[in-house]
BALOBA-1460 file (C-alpha; in Angstrom, 3 decimals):
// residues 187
<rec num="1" residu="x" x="157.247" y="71.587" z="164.023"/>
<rec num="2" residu="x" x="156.369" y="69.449" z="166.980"/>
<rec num="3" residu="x" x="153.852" y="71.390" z="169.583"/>
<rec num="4" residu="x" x="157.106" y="71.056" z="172.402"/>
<rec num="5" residu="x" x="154.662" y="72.741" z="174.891"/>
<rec num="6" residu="x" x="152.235" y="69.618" z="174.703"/>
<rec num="7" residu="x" x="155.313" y="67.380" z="174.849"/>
<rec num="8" residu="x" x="157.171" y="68.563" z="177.469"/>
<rec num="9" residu="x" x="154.125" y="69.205" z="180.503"/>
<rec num="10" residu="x" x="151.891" y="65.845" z="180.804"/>
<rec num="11" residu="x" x="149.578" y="67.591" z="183.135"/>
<rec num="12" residu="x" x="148.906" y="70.520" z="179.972"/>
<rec num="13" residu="x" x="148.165" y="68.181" z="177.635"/>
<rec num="14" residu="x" x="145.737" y="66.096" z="179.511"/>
<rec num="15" residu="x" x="144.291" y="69.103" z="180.752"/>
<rec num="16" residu="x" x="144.118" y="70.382" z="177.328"/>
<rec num="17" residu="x" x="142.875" y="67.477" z="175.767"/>
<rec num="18" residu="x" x="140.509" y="66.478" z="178.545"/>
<rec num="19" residu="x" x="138.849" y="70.329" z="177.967"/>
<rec num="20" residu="x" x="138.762" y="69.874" z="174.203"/>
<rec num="21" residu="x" x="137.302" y="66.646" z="174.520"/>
<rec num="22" residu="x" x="134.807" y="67.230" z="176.778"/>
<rec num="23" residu="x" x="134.098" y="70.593" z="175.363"/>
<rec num="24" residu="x" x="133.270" y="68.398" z="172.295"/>
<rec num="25" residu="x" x="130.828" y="65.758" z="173.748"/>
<rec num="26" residu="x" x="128.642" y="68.696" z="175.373"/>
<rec num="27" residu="x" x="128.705" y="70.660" z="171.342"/>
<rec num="28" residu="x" x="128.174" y="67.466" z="169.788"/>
<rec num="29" residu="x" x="124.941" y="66.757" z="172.327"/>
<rec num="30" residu="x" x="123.609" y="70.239" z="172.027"/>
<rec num="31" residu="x" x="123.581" y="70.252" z="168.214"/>
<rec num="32" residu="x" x="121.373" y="66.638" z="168.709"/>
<rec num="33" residu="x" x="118.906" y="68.500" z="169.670"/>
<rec num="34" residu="x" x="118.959" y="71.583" z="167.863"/>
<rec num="35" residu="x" x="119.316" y="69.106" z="165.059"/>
<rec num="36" residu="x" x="115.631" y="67.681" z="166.216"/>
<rec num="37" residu="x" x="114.475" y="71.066" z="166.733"/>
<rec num="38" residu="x" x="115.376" y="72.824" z="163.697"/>
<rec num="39" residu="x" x="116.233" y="70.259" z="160.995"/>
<rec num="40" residu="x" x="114.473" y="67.391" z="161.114"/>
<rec num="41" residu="x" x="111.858" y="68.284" z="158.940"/>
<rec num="42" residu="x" x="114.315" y="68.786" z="156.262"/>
<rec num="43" residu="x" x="117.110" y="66.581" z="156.297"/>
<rec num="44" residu="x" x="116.738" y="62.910" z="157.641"/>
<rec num="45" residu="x" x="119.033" y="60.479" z="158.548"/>
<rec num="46" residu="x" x="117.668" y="56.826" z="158.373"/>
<rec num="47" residu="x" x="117.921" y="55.678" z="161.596"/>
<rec num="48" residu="x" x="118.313" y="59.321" z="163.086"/>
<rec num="49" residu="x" x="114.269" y="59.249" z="164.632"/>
<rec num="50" residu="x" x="114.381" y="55.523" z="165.933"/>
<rec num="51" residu="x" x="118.098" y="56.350" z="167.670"/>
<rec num="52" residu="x" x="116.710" y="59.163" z="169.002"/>
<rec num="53" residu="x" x="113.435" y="57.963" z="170.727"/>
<rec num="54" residu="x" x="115.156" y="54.844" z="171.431"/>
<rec num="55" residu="x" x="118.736" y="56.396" z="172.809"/>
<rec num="56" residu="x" x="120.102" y="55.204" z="175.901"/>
<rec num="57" residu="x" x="119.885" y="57.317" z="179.167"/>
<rec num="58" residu="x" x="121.639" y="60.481" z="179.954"/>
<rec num="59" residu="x" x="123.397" y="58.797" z="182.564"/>
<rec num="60" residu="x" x="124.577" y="55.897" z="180.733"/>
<rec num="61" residu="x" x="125.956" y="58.327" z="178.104"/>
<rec num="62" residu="x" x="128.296" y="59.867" z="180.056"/>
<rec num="63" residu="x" x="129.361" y="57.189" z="181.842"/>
<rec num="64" residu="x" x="130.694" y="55.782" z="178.349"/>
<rec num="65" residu="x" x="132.262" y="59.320" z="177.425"/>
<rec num="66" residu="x" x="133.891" y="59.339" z="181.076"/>
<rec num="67" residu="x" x="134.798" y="55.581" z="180.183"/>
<rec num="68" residu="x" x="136.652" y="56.814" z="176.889"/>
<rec num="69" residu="x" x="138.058" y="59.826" z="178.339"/>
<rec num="70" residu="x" x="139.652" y="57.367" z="181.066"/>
<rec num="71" residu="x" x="141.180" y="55.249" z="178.545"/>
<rec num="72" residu="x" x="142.424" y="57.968" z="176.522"/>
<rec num="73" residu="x" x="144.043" y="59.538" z="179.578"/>
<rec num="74" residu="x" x="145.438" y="56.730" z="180.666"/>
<rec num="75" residu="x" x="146.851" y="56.340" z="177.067"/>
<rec num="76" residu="x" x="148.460" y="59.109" z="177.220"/>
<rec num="77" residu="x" x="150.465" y="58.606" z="180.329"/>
<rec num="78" residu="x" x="151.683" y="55.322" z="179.357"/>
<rec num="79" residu="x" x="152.592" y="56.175" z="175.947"/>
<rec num="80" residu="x" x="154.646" y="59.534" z="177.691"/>
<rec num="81" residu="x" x="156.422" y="57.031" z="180.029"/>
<rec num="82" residu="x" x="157.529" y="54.700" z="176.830"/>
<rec num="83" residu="x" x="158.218" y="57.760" z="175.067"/>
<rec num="84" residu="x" x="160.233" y="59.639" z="177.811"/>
<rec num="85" residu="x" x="162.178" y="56.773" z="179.868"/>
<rec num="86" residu="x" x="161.754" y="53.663" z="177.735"/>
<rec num="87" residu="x" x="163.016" y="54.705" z="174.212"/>
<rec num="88" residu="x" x="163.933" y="58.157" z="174.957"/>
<rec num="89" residu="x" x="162.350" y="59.918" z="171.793"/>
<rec num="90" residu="x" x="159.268" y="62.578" z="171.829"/>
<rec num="91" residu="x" x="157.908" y="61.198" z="168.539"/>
<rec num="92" residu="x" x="156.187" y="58.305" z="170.166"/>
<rec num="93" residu="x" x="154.072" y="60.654" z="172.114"/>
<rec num="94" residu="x" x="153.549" y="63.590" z="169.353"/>
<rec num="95" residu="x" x="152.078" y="60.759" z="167.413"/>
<rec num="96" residu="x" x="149.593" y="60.065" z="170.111"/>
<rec num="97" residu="x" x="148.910" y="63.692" z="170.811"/>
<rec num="98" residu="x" x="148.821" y="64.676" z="167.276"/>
<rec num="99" residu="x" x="146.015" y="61.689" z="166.586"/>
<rec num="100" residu="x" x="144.004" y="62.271" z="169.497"/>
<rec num="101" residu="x" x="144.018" y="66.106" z="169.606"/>
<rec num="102" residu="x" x="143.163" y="66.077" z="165.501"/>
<rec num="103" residu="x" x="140.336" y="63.882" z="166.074"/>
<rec num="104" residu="x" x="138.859" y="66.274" z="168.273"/>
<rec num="105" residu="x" x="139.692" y="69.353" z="166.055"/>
<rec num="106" residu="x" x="137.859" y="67.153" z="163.179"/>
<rec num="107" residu="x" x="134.956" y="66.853" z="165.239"/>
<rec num="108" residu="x" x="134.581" y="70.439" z="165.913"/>
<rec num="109" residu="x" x="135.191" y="71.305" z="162.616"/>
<rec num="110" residu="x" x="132.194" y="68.683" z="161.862"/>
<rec num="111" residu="x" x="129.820" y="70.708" z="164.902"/>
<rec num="112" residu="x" x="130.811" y="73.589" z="163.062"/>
<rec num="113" residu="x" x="129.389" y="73.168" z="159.766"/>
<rec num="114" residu="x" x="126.319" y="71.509" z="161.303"/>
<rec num="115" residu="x" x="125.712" y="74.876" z="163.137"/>
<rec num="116" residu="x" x="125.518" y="76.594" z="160.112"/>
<rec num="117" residu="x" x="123.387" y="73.633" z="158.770"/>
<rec num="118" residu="x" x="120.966" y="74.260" z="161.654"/>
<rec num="119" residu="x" x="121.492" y="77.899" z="161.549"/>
<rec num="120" residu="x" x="120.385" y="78.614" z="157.935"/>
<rec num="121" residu="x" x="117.630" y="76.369" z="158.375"/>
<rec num="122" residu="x" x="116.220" y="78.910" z="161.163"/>
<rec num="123" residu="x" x="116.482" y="81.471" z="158.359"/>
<rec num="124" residu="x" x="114.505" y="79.594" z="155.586"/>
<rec num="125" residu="x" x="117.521" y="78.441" z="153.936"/>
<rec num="126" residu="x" x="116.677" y="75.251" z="153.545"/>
<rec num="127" residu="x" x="113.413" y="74.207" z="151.360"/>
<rec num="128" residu="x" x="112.557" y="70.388" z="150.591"/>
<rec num="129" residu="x" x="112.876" y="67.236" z="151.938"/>
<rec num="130" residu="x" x="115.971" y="64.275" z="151.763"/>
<rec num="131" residu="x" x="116.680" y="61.580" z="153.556"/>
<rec num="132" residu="x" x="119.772" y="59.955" z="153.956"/>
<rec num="133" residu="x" x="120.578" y="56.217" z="154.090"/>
<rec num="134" residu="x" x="122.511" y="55.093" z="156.698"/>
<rec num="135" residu="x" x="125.151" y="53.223" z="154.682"/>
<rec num="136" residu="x" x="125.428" y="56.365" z="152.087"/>
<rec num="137" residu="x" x="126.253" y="58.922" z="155.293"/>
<rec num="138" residu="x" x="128.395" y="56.111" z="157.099"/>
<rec num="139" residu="x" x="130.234" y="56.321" z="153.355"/>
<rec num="140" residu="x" x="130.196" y="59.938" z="153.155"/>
<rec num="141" residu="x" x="131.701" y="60.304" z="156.941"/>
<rec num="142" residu="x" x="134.655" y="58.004" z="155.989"/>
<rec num="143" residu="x" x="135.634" y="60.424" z="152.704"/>
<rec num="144" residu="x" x="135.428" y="63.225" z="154.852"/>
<rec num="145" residu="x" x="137.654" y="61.376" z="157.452"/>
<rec num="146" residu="x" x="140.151" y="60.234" z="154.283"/>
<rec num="147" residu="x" x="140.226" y="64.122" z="152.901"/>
<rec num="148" residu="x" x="141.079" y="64.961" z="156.903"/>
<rec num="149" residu="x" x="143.978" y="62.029" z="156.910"/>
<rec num="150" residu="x" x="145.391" y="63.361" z="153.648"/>
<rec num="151" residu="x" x="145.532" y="66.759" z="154.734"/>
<rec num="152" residu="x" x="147.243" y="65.864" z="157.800"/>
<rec num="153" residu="x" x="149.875" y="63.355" z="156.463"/>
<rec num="154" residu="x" x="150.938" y="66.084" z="153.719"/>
<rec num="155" residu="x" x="151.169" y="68.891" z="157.200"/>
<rec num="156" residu="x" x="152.999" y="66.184" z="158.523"/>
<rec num="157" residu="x" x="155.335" y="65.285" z="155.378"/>
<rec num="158" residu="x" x="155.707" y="69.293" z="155.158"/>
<rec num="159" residu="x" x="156.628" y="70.018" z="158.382"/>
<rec num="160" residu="x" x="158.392" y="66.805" z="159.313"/>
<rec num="161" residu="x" x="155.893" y="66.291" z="162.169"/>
<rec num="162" residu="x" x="155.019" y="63.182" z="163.909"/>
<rec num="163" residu="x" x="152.074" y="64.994" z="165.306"/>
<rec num="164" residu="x" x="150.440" y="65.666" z="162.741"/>
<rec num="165" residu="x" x="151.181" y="61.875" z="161.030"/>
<rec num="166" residu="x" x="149.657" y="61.032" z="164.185"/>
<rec num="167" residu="x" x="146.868" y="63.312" z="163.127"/>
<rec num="168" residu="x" x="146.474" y="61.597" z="160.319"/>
<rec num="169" residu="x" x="146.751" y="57.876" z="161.305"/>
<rec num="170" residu="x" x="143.518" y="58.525" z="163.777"/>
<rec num="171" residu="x" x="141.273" y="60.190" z="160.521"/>
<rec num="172" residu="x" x="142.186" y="56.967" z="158.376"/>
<rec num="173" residu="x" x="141.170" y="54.730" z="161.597"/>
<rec num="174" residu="x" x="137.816" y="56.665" z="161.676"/>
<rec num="175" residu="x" x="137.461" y="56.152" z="157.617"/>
<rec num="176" residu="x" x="138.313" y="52.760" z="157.910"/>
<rec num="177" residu="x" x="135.568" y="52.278" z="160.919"/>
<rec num="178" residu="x" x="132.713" y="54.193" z="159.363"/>
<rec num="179" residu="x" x="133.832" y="52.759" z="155.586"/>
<rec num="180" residu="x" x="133.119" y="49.205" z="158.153"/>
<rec num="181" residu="x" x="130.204" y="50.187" z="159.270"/>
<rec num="182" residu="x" x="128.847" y="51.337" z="155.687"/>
<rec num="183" residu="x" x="128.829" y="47.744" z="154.781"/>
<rec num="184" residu="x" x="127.536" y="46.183" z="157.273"/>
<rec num="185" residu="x" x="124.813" y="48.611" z="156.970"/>
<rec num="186" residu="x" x="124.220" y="47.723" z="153.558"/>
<rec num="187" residu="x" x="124.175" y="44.235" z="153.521"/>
C-alpha cells in the first residue's frame, strides 16, 4: 500500500509536502500565541515565559524554517534520483516520503489537540494552576513520539509499506531527540 501517486510525480510530492509543511509552521506559530493568550495562566511550561520574551526575531525564524524546508527538498530529490536511476526500487523514496510526510501529520495531530487545549480554556474548562518541567514534557513528547513510531511500524508491518516504516523511523528519531534533550535538561 505504497501512496504510487507521491512516488511517481516529484513535483506533487514536494508541492505537497512543501504545503503541509509550511501549512504547519504558520499553525504551530499561531497556537504560540493563542497559547500566551489563553493558557498561560493555567498551564506553564518551565522555560515557556523566558523563550518567549527572549525568542529570536520573526525574521530569523523563518529564515531557519526556509533553511529546513531547503534541506528537506533537496532531500527529497536526491533520494528520488538514488531511488529511481541508481538502484531502481521505489522503497528508498516511500521511506523518505513516508518519514517526512508522518512527521508533519504528527505535528498537526499535536496543533490539534492543543486547539482544543486552548479552546476549552476560553470556555472555563480549565480551573487551577500546573507547571511543567522542562525535562518531564521533553519526556512526555518522546512517549508520544514512541506511541506514533509504534503505530506506524505495525501500519507498515500490516500493509507491507515502506512508507509508513519510514513513518515510523522519523517518530523514533524525534523520541530519541527529545528523550536527549530530557536529560540534558535534567542534569
Amino acid at each position: 500500500m505504497e501512496p504510487l501517486v507521491l512516488l511517481e510525480n516529484i513535483w506533487l510530492t514536494v508541492s505537497i509536502w512543501s504545503v503541509l509543511f509550511f501549512g504547519q509552521v504558520l499553525l504551530t506559530r499561531v497556537l504560540e500565541q493563542r497559547y500566551r493568550a489563553h493558557l498561560l495562566r493555567f498551564i506553564v511550561y518551565e522555560d515557556m515565559v523566558q523563550n518567549a520574551t527572549e525568542s529570536k526575531s520573526s525574521v530569523n525564524q523563518w529564515k531557519r524554517w526556509i533553511l529546513r524546508w531547503s534541506f528537506a527538498a533537496l532531500c527529497f530529490y536526491v533520494i528520488w534520483w538514488l531511488s529511481e536511476v541508481v538502484v531502481q526500487n521505489q522503497g528508498l523514496f516511500s521511506f523518505m516520503v513516508g518519514a517526512l510526510m508522518l512527521q508533519v501529520g504528527t505535528n498537526y495531530l499535536r496543533n490539534v489537540r492543543s486547539w482544543a487545549m486552548i479552546r476549552y480554556a476560553q470556555l472555563g474548562g480549565i480551573e487551577g494552576n500546573i507547571r511543567y518541567s522542562r525535562w518531564f514534557l521533553l519526556k512526555v513528547l518522546a512517549m508520544e513520539f514512541v506511541g506514533f513510531g509504534v503505530l506506524f511500524f505495525a501500519l507498515g508491518w500490516l500493509f507491507s509499506s515502506w512508507f509508513f516504516y519510514g513513518g515510523a523511523y522519523s517518530q523514533w528519531l524525534m523520541a530519541l531527540w527529545y528523550w536527549r534533550l530530557s536529560r540534558i535538561a535534567s542534569a
